[in-house]
Each structure stands twice: as C-alpha cells, then as structure tokens.
VEXDREN-2710 file (C-alpha; in Angstrom, 1 decimal):
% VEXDREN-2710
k/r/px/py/pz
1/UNK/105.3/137.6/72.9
2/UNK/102.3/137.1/74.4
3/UNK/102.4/133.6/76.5
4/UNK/100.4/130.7/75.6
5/UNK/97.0/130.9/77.9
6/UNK/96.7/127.6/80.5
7/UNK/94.0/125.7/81.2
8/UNK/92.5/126.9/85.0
9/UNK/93.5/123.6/87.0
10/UNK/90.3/121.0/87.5
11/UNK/89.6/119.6/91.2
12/UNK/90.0/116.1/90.6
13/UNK/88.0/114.9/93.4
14/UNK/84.9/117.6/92.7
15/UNK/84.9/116.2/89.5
16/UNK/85.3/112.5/90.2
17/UNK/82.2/113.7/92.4
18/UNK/80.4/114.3/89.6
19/UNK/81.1/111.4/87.8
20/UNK/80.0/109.0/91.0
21/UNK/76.9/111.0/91.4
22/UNK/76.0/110.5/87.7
23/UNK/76.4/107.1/88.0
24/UNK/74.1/106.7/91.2
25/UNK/71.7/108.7/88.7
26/UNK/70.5/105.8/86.9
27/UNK/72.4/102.8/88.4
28/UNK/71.7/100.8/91.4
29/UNK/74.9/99.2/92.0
30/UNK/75.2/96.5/94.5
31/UNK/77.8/98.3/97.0
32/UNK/79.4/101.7/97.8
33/UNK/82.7/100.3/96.4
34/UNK/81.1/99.7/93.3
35/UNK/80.1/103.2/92.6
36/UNK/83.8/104.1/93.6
37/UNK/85.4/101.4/91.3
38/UNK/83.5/102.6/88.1
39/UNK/84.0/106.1/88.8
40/UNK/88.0/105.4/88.7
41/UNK/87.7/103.5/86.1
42/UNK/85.7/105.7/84.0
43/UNK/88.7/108.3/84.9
44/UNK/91.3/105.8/83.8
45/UNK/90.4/105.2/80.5
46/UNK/91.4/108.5/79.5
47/UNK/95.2/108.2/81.0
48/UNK/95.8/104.6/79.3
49/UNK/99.3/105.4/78.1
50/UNK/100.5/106.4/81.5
51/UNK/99.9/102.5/82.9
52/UNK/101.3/99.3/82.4
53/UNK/98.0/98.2/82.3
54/UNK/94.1/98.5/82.4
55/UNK/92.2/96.3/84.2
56/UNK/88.9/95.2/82.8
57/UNK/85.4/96.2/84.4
58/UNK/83.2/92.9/84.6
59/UNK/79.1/93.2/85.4
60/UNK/78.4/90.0/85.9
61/UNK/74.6/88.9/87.3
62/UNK/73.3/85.3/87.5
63/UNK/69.7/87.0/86.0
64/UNK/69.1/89.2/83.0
65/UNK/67.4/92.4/84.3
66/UNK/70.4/93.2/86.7
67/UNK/71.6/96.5/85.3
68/UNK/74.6/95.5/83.4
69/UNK/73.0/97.1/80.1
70/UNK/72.6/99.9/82.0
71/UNK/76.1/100.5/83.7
72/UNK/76.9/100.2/80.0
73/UNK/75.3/102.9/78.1
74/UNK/76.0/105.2/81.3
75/UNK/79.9/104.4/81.0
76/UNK/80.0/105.2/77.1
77/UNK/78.9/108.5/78.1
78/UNK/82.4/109.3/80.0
79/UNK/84.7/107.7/78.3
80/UNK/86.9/107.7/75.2
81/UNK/85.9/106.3/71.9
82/UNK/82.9/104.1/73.1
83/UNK/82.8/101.1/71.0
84/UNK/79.9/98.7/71.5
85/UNK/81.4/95.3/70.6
86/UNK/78.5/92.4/70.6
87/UNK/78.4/92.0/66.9
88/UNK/82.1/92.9/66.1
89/UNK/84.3/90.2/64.6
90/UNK/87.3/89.4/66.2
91/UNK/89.4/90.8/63.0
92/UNK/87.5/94.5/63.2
93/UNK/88.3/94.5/66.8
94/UNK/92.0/93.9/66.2
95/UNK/91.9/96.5/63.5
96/UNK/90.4/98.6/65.5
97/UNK/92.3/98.7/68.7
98/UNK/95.5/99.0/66.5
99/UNK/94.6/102.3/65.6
100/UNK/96.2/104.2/68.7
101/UNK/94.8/107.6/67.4
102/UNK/91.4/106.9/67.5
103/UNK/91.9/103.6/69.6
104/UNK/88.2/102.7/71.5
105/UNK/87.4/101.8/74.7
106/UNK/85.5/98.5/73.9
107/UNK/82.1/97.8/75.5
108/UNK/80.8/94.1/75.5
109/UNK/77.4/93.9/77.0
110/UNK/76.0/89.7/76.7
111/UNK/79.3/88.5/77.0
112/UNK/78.2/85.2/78.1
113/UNK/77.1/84.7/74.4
114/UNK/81.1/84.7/73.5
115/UNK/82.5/82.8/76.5
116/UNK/79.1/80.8/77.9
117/UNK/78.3/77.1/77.9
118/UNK/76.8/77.5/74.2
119/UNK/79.3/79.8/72.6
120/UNK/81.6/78.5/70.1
121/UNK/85.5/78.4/70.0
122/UNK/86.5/82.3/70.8
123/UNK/90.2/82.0/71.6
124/UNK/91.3/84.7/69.2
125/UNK/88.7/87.2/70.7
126/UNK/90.1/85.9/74.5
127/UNK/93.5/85.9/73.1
128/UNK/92.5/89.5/72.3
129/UNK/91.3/90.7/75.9
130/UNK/93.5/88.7/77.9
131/UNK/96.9/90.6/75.3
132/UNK/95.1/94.0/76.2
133/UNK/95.4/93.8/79.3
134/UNK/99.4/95.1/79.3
135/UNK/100.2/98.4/76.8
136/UNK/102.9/95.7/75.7
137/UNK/100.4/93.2/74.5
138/UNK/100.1/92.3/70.4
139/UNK/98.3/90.4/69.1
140/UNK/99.9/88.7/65.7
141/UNK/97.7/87.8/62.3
142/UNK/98.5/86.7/58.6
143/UNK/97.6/89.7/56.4
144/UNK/97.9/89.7/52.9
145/UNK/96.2/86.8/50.3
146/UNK/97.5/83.3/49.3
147/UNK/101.7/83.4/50.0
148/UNK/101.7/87.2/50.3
149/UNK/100.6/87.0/53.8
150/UNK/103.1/88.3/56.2
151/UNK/102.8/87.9/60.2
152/UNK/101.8/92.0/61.5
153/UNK/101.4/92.5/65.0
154/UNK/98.9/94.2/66.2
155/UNK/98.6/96.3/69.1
156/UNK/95.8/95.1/71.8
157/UNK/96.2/97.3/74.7
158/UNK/92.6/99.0/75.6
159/UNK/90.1/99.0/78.2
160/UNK/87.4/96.8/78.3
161/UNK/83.9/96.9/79.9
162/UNK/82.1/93.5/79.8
163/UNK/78.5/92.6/81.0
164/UNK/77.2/89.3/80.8
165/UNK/75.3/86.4/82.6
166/UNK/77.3/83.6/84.9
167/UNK/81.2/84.1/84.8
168/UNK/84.3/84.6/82.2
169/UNK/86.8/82.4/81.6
170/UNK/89.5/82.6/84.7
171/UNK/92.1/84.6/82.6
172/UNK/90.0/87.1/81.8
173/UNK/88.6/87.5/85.4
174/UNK/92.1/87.3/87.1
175/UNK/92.4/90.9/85.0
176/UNK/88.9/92.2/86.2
177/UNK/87.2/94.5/88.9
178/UNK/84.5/92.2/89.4
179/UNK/80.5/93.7/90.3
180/UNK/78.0/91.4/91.0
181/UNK/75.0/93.1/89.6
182/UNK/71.6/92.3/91.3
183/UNK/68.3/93.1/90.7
184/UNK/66.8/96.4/91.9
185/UNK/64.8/96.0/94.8
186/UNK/61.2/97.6/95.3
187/UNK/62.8/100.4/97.3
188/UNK/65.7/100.8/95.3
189/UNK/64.9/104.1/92.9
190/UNK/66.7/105.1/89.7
191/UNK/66.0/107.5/87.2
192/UNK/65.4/107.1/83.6
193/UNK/68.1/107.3/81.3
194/UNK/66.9/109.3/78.4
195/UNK/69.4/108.8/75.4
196/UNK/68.9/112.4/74.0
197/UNK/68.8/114.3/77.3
198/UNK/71.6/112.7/79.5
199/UNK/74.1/111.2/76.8
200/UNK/74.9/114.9/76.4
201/UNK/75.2/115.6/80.3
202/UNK/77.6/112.6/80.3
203/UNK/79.5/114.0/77.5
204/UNK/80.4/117.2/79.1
205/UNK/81.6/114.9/81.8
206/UNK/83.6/113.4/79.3
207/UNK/85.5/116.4/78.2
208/UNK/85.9/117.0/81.6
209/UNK/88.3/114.2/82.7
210/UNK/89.8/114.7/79.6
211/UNK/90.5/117.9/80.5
212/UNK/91.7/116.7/84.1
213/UNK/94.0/113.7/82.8
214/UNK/96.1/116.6/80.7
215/UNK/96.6/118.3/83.7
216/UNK/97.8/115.0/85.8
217/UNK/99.2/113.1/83.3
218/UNK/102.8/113.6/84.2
219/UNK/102.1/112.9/87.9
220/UNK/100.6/110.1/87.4
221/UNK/103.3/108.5/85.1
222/UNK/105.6/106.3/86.8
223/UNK/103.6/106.4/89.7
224/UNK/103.6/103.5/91.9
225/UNK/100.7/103.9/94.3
226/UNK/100.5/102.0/98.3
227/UNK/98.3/99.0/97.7
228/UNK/96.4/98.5/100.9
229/UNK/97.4/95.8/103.2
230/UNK/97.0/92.1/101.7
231/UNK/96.3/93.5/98.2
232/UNK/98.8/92.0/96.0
233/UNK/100.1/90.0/93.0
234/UNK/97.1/90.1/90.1
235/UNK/94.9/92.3/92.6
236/UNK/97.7/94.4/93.2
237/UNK/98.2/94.5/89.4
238/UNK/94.4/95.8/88.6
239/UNK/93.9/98.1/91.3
240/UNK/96.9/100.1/90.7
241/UNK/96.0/102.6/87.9
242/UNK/92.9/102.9/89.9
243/UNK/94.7/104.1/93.1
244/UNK/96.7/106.2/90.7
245/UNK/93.7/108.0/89.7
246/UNK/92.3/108.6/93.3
247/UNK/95.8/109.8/94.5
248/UNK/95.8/112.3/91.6
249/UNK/92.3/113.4/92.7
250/UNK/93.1/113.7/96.0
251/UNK/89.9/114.9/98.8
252/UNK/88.9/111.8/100.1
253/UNK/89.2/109.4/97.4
254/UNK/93.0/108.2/98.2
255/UNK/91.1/106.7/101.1
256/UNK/87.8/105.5/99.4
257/UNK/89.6/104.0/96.6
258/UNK/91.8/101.6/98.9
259/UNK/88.7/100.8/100.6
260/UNK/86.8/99.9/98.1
261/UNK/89.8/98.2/96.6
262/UNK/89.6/95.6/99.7
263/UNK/86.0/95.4/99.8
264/UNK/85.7/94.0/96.5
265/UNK/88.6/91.8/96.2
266/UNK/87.7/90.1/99.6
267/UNK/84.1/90.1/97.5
268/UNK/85.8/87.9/94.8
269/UNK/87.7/85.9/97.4
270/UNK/84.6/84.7/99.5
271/UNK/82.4/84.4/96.7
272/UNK/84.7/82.4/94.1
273/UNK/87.8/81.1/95.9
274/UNK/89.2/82.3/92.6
275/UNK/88.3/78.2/90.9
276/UNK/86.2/75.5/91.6
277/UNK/89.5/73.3/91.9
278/UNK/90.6/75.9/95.3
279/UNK/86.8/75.6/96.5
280/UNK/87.5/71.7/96.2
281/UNK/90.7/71.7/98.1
282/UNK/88.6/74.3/100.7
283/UNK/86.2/72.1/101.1
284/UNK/88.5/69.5/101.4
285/UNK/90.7/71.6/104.3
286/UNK/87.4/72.5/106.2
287/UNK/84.9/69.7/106.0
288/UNK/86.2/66.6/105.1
289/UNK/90.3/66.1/106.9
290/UNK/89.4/68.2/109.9
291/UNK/90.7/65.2/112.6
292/UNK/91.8/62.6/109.9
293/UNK/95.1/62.3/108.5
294/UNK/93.3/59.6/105.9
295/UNK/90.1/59.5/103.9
296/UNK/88.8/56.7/101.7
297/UNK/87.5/58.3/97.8
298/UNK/84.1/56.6/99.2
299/UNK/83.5/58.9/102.5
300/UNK/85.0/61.6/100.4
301/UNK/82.7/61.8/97.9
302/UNK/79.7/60.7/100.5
303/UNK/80.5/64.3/102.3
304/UNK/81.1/66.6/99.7
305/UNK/77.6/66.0/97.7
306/UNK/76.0/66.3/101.0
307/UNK/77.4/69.8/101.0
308/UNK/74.0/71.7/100.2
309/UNK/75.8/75.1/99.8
310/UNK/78.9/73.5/97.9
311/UNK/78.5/72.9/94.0
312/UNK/79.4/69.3/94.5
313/UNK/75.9/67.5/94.6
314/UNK/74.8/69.2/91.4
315/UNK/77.6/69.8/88.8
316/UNK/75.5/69.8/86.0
317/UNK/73.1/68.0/86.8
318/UNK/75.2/65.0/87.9
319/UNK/77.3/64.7/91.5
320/UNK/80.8/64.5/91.6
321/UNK/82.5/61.0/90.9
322/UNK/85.6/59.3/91.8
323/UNK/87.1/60.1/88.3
324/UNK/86.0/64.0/88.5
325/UNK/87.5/64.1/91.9
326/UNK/90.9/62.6/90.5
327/UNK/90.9/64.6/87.3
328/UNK/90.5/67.9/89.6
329/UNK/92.9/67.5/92.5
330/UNK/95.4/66.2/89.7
331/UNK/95.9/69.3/88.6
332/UNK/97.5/70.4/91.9
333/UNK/101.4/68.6/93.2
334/UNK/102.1/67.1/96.5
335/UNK/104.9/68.8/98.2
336/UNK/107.5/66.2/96.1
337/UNK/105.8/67.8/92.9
338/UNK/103.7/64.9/92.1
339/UNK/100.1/65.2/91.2
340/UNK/97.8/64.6/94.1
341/UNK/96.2/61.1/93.3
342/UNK/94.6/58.5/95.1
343/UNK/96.4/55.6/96.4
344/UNK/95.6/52.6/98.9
345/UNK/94.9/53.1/102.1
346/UNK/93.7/50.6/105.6
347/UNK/90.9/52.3/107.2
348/UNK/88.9/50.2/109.6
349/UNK/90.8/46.7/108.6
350/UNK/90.1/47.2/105.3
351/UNK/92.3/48.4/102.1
352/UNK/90.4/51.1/100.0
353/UNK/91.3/53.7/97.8
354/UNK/91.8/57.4/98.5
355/UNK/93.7/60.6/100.1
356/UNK/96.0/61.5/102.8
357/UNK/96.5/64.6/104.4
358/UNK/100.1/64.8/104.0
359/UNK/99.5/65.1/99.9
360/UNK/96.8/67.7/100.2
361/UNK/99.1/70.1/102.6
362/UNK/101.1/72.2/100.5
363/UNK/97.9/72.5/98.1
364/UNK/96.0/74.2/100.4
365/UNK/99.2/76.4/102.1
366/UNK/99.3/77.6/98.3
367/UNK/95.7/78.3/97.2
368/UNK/93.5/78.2/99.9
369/UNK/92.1/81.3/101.8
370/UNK/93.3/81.3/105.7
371/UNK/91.6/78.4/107.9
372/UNK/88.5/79.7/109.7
373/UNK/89.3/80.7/113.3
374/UNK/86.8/78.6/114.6
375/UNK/86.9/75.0/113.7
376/UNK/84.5/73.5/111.5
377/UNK/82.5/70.7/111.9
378/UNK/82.9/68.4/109.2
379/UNK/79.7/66.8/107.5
380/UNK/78.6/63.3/108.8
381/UNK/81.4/60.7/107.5
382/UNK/79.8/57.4/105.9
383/UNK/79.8/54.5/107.8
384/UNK/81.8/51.4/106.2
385/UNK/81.2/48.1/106.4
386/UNK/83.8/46.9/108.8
END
C-alpha cells in the first residue's frame, strides 16, 4: 500500500512575512506593533478551536478617513469565512456564528453606529461579542412561535474585527488589541487596493495559513505561551493565542510578538487608563492630594476643570459638578468597603464638604497606573474665604 502523500512543511515565519508585507501594501498603520498584531491575528483566525479564546481586533480613529475601511477589506482577504456585518441583525449573526462548519469571521466596519452616542439599545448584539470572546460562550434565544418556543443556545465563539469612530463599550474593549488608526501623512505612501487584482493575491495567502495551521495545530493546542513581563490578567488573556501563533512560527516573531504585545498594551494604558473613573482617581493621586491629606469638593472641582489636558472642563459640553464627582468616585470602596463619598471636613476654620486621602488610598493601590517618579506639581488650589 502505497502511503498517504504529506503536505511539504510551510515556514511559519516566511509566510507570516508575507502576510505583514501584504498588509504594509496598502495600510499605513500607526506603529510597527500594529503591523505585527494583525498579522497574528490574521494567522489566528484559522486555529480558533485550538484557544480558549479570540481576542477581538479594534481600529478605532477619532476621524473618518483613518484607514479602518481599509485594514478591513485587506483582512477579509486572509482569513476564514469573511463576513461583513454592518447591516446584519443581531438574530442572523447568532444563526450564523452557530454554524461551526462554515462559522465566519465577522467584520464590523462603522461600529460606532451600534455602540456610539446615537445608537439605540444593542445589548443582544454586545451580549453577542462580549459571549464570543471564550469558545465556551452561548448565547441563549426563544425559538419556535407563540408557546412552542423553547430556550436553544447558541454558540458565539468567533473572531471579530471592528472599526469604528471614538471607543466601544469597556467590555468589549477589555477583549480587544486596540490600533489607534490615524490619518496618513503627506509622506506616508500606500498603494491602491484594487478589488479584482489583489483580493486574489490575499486569497492565496489565505490558503496558505490554512495550510500552515494544519501543520501546527497539535502544537499549538494546549499551549500556554510566556507572557512578557507585566502582561497579565485580561491582557494576558488576549495576547496569548497571539504568542501562540508567533511561537509556532518561530524566526524572529516569538520575540516581535512579545514586543509588540507590551508596546500596545502600555499604548492602551497611557492613552485610556482603562475608564474615565481610573483617569479621575489619577488625576485625583497626581494633581489634586499631592501634600494634602484633605480637600474640600470646592478646590477639588476648581483644579480638575482647570486641567486643560484632562476631560474634566469639557464633559459634554458642561464641567464636572459636585454630583458627577460623587456619582463617579461612588463607584469605587474605601478600604472598610464603603463607597468613597464626601463628608465634612475643617479646612482653614471652616467646615465644608469633601475628600480625604485616607478613603481614596486603596482606590488608587487598585486601579491606578504606578505614581510618576518625579513628583507632580498639582494645579493652583482655590483660595477660600477664611
């Protein structure tokens, strides 16, 4: 008997090479750990089922014009089952995933018309991406007509490329690489991308990694790749299939990937201090307590609109007020697991209301980035009337 032919074995990094290089074709990324990121990601989504999860790519600009469309079409080249989701219901999409045959990798380009200021109620469709995130996650519907229904669960587990305007909803971006897409600059060339001559070049990429995951796919099961040092919990989390991938490849990507893997999760760190309630208590730590053990809700306020690179002066048009202070720093405990609120204080002979030190501590031991090493100089304190 004659034995069954095998495939030649594919260099993993030559072709993940390929893929990066096709990218920086017609893309103009806004960092080298960008082009690495997609790259793996584009990989990934053909070895789904041998992760516990799948993290989901994010474009996100503050301007149309960015390249998010872009990094779009170019990604439904490579991988599996493209699905372009803008106009899809929430019930097709569930349908949709559930079929693990043919099941898509979804593509959501203007996303910031489902979860943006002016989008209506879309809890089942972020019910939906936030379930998909683990190969566990179902999502569960009536089907069936008048008191036939029965409860089916569905399964959600896919990948998920978004692009959109402004931000997503903190669940969904706690499960997200995160590229902040910019305009291209005047020097910043990309070339064309011509639907009917370079889909087809992507495709043959395509078959490629499919190829290639085959190959790896037992290796790369149960693997539990290093996470680079101070990468953990939810980064941890959505990096890991990445690093798989890059270990599985091999060359020089093992070493790329945890690089780029630090680069842009410090990116997300520094740019959103993961919610405007830990910039608050930030700004709190750094600009407004350094050298007090007490501040009165008055000053507090007085400094933190006169923050011009903080959001505080202009949250939606308005500044922030005593009762949007309170609502936001009640959401964190003191360390007796109460929620941080104002209460009475004497400051210069007088009794006023507002915050001490001593409540705000284990706040900002538990969700603050690490103190600058040099102090900072707090804003200008109000004067009061003595």
């Amino acid at each position: 008997m004659n034995a069954t032919p095998t495939s030649p074995p594919i260099d993993g990094a030559a072709l993940l090479n390929e893929v990066e290089t096709f990218h920086r074709r017609f893309n103009a990324f806004p960092a080298e750990a960008a082009y690495v990121a997609v790259a793996l990601w584009d990989a990934h989504t053909h070895l789904l089922d041998a992760f516990d999860s799948t993290p989901r790519m994010a474009f996100l600009s503050p301007e149309p014009g960015s390249g998010k469309t872009r990094a779009l079409e170019v990604i439904s080249t490579l991988v599996p089952h493209p699905m372009h989701a803008v106009n899809a219901s929430p019930a097709a999409l569930f349908r949709a995933v559930a079929d693990t045959a043919g099941r898509p990798t979804i593509l959501f380009d203007e996303i910031d018309t489902v979860f943006g200021p002016k989008a209506k109620d879309n809890e089942d469709l972020r019910g939906l991406l936030n379930a998909g995130h683990r190969r566990s996650g179902v999502s569960y519907r009536c089907v069936g007509d008048g008191g036939a229904q029965t409860v089916v669960a569905f399964p959600s587990y896919c990948a998920v490329a978004m692009g959109g305007l402004g931000s997503l909803p903190d669940t969904i971006l706690a499960r997200s690489v995160i590229i902040r897409m910019r305009r291209r600059a005047r020097n910043e060339t990309v070339e064309p991308f011509r639907a009917r001559i370079h889909e087809p070049q992507g495709h043959a990429l395509r078959e490629q990694l499919a190829a290639w995951a085959d190959q790896v796919r037992d290796r790369i099961e149960g693997a539990w790749p290093d996470m680079p040092d101070g990468i953990t919990d939810r980064p941890a989390d959505v990096w890991e299939p990445l690093l798989a991938v890059a270990d599985a490849a091999g060359g020089d990507w093992p070493q790329r990937a945890r690089q780029a893997c630090v680069d842009l999760v410090n990116a997300v760190n520094e740019d959103d201090r993961a919610s405007l309630g830990v910039k608050l208590l930030t700004d709190l730590r750094d600009h407004v307590f350094p050298g007090a053990d007490t501040v009165s809700t008055v000053e507090m306020l007085h400094m933190l609109n006169a923050m011009e690179e903080s959001p505080w002066g202009d949250l939606d048009g308005q500044h922030l007020t005593a009762r949007a202070l309170s609502k936001m720093l009640k959401e964190y405990v003191t360390a007796k697991n109460k929620p941080i609120s104002p209460r009475p204080l004497r400051i210069g002979g007088q009794v006023v209301k507002g915050y001490h030190r001593d409540d705000l501590a284990d706040a900002w031991s538990r969700y603050c980035p690490p103190p600058p090493e040099s102090s900072v100089t707090p804003v200008t304190p109000l004067s009061l009337p003595v």
